[in-house]
N, C-alpha and C positions, 0 to 999 in steps of 0.2 A: 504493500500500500504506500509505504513511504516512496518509495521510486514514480510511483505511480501519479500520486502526488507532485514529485518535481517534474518528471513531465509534462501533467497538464497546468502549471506552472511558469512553463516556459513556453509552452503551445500559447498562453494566454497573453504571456509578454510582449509577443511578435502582434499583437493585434491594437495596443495602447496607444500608440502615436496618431491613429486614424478614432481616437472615441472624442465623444461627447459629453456621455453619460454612462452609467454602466449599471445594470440593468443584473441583480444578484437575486432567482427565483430558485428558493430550496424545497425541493420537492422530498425530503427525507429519503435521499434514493443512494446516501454515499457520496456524494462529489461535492458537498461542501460540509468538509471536516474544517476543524479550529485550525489547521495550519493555511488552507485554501482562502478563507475566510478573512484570515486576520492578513494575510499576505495582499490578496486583492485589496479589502480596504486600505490598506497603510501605502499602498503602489498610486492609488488614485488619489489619495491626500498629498501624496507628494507630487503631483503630476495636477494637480487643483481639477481632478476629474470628479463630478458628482457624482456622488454612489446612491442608489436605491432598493432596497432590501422589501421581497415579500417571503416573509418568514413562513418557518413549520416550529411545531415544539423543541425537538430534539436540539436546536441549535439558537433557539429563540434570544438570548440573552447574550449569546459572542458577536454581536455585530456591531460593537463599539464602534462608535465615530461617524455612521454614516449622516447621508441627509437625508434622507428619510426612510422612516419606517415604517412598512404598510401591515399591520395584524388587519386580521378580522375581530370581529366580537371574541368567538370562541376559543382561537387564539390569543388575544389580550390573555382574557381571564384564564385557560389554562398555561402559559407561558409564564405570568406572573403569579399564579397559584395564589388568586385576586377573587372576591365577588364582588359584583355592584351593579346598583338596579341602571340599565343601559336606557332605562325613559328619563332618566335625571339629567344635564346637563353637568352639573358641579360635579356630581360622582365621575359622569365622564372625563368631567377636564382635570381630575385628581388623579384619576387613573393611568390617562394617557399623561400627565404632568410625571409622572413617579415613572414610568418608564420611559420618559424622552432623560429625565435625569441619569437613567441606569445606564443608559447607553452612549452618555454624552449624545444623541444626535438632533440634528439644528432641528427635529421635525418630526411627527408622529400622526400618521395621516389613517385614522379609525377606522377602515370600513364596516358601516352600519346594516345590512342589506338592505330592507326598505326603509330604514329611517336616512339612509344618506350615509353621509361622511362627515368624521370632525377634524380636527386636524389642529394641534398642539403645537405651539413651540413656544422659546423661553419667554416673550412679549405675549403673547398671544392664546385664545382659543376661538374656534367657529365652527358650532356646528351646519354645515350646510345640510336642508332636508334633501331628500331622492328627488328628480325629476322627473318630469313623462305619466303617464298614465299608467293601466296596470301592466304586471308584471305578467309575463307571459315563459320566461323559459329565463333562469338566471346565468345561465351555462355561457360560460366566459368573458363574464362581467367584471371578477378581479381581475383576470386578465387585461381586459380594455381599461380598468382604470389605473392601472400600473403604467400600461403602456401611454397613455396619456402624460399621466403623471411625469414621468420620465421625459417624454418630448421638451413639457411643459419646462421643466426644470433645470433640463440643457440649454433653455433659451433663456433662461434667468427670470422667467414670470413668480411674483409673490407665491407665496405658499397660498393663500389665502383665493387667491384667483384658480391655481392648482389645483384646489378642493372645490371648488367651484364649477370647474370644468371636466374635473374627473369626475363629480357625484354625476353632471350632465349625460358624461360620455358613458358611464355605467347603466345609467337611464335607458338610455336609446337603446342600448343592446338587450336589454330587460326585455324589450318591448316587442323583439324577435324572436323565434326561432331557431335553435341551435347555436352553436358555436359564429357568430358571424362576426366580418369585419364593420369598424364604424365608418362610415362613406364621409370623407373630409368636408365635403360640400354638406351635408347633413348637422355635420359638429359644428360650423361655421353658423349658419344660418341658427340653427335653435341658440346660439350663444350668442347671439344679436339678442335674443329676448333677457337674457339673465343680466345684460349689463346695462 
């Protein structure tokens, strides 16, 4: 494993000078152990590459330093071994406050599933509600709102517009059918309405 490790390492080295943003989804499958982890964030810090993390349990708490950090609900509260009524606000922003602190990261971005998204950081908390009408199939909603999120964030847009436009873009995809892409012309236009 350790070789294995430097290998994908160094495969990953070779791709740094062409990022933006870097995009860390653990799917608790082995490929990001605490050396992978701690190496990729501390590579990108040094390189002012923004990192964003959509966590699993198993590793939930090695992801010191990044800029954002995407739990789900169920996540939060198992990962921080946490309960708290998720209709509150203030519980919320305690919650995700105690974990943007644990991990040093500038940003804690909640996903709610129909109540939206809230999003923490050391100034700040806002929970944005869900957008769109009802929910029809939620299947690759964190998905879309990572990947937004991520766009959003290599371009330097507030945290606060980021939650905004991911709760958006999570919406839209709600509101489909299976796994789909979010059509850029679609995200544009409905986010004429939110601003």
């Amino acid at each position: 494993p350790i070789k294995i490790e430097s290998q994908f390492l160094d495969n990953i080295d070779t791709l740094f000078k062409d990022v933006s943003v870097i995009i860390l989804q653990d799917y608790n499958k082995g490929v990001m152990t605490t050396k992978v982890i701690t190496s990729l964030i501390n590579k990108a810090k040094k390189q002012n590459i923004p990192i964003i993390v959509d966590p699993k349990n198993d590793n939930f708490l090695l992801y010191k330093n990044c800029d954002i950090f995407k739990p789900n609900l169920k996540e939060i509260k198992e990962g921080m071994n946490i309960d708290f009524d998720e209709k509150n606000d203030s519980e919320l922003e305690k919650a995700t406050s105690l974990l943007r602190q644990e991990l040093n990261a500038k940003c804690i971005l909640l996903t709610l599933s129909d109540r939206g998204i809230c999003i923490k950081t050391k100034e700040d908390f806002v929970h944005t509600p869900a957008y769109g009408g009802s929910v029809v199939d939620v299947s690759g909603a964190g998905d879309t709102v990572i990947s937004v999120a991520s766009l959003l964030l290599s371009e330097g847009v507030s945290f606060k517009n980021i939650s905004k436009i991911s709760s958006l873009s999570g919406g839209i995809v709600c509101q489909k059918v299976g796994v789909v892409p979010i059509e850029k012309e679609e995200l544009l236009s409905e986010s004429i309405k939110i601003f």
